[in-house]
Structure formats: structure tokens, C-alpha cells
C-alpha positions in Angstrom: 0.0 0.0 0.0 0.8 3.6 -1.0 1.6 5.9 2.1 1.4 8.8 -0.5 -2.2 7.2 -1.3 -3.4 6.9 2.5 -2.1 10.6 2.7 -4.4 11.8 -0.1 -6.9 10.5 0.9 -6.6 11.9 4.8 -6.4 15.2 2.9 -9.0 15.0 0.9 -11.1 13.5 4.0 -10.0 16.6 6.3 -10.8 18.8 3.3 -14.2 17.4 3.2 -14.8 17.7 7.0 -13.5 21.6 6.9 -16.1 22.1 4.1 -18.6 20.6 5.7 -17.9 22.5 9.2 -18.0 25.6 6.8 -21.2 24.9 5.0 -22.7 24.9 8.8 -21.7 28.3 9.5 -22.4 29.7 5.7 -25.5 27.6 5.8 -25.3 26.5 2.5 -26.7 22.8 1.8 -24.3 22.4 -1.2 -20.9 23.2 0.4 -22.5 20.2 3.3 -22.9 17.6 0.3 -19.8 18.5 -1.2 -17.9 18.4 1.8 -19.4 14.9 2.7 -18.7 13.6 -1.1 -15.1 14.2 -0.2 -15.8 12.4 2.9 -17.0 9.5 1.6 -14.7 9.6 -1.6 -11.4 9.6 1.0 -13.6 6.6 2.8 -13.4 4.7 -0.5 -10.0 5.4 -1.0 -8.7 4.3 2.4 -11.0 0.8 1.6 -9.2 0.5 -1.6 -5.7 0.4 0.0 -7.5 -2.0 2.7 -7.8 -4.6 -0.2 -4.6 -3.7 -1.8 -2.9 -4.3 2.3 -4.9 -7.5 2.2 -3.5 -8.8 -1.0 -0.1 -8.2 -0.3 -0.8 -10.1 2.7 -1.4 -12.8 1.5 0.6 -12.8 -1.8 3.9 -12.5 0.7 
């Protein structure tokens, strides 16, 4: 697995956190849905690399 991958993907999970946290300030509904699209896109990421770790597992 990627370290550089995990990292992008903690970024773009912390990205979509801080967008959401904004969009309840601003109030804005679209900001929220973008922010947890980025959430849920870093969540798919991270699963991604799960499979990856898993493979290498048990190709080693």
C-alpha cells in the first residue's frame, strides 16, 4: 500500500470535514454535500488500499 495514497486521501477526508464544518456556519446545503462527497470519496480510498494491504498479505 501507498503511504502517499493513505495521505491523499486523509487530505481530501480533512478537506471534506473543513467544508462541511464551513457549510454549517455559511448555511449552504451544497458546500455540506460537497464536503461529505469528499468524505465518503477519501472513505473509498482508504478501503481501496484495505484490499490492496490484504492482497499483499497474502501474496507474501
Amino acid at each position: 500500500m501507498s503511504t502517499e495514497d493513505r495521505a491523499k486521501a486523509t487530505a481530501k477526508n480533512i478537506e471534506g470535514k473543513a467544508q462541511e464544518a464551513m457549510s454549517n456556519v455559511t448555511g449552504d446545503p451544497e458546500d455540506k454535500a460537497e464536503g461529505k462527497a469528499k468524505q465518503n470519496e477519501a472513505e473509498a480510498r482508504h478501503a481501496v488500499e484495505d484490499v490492496k494491504d490484504k492482497a499483499k498479505e497474502i501474496i507474501d
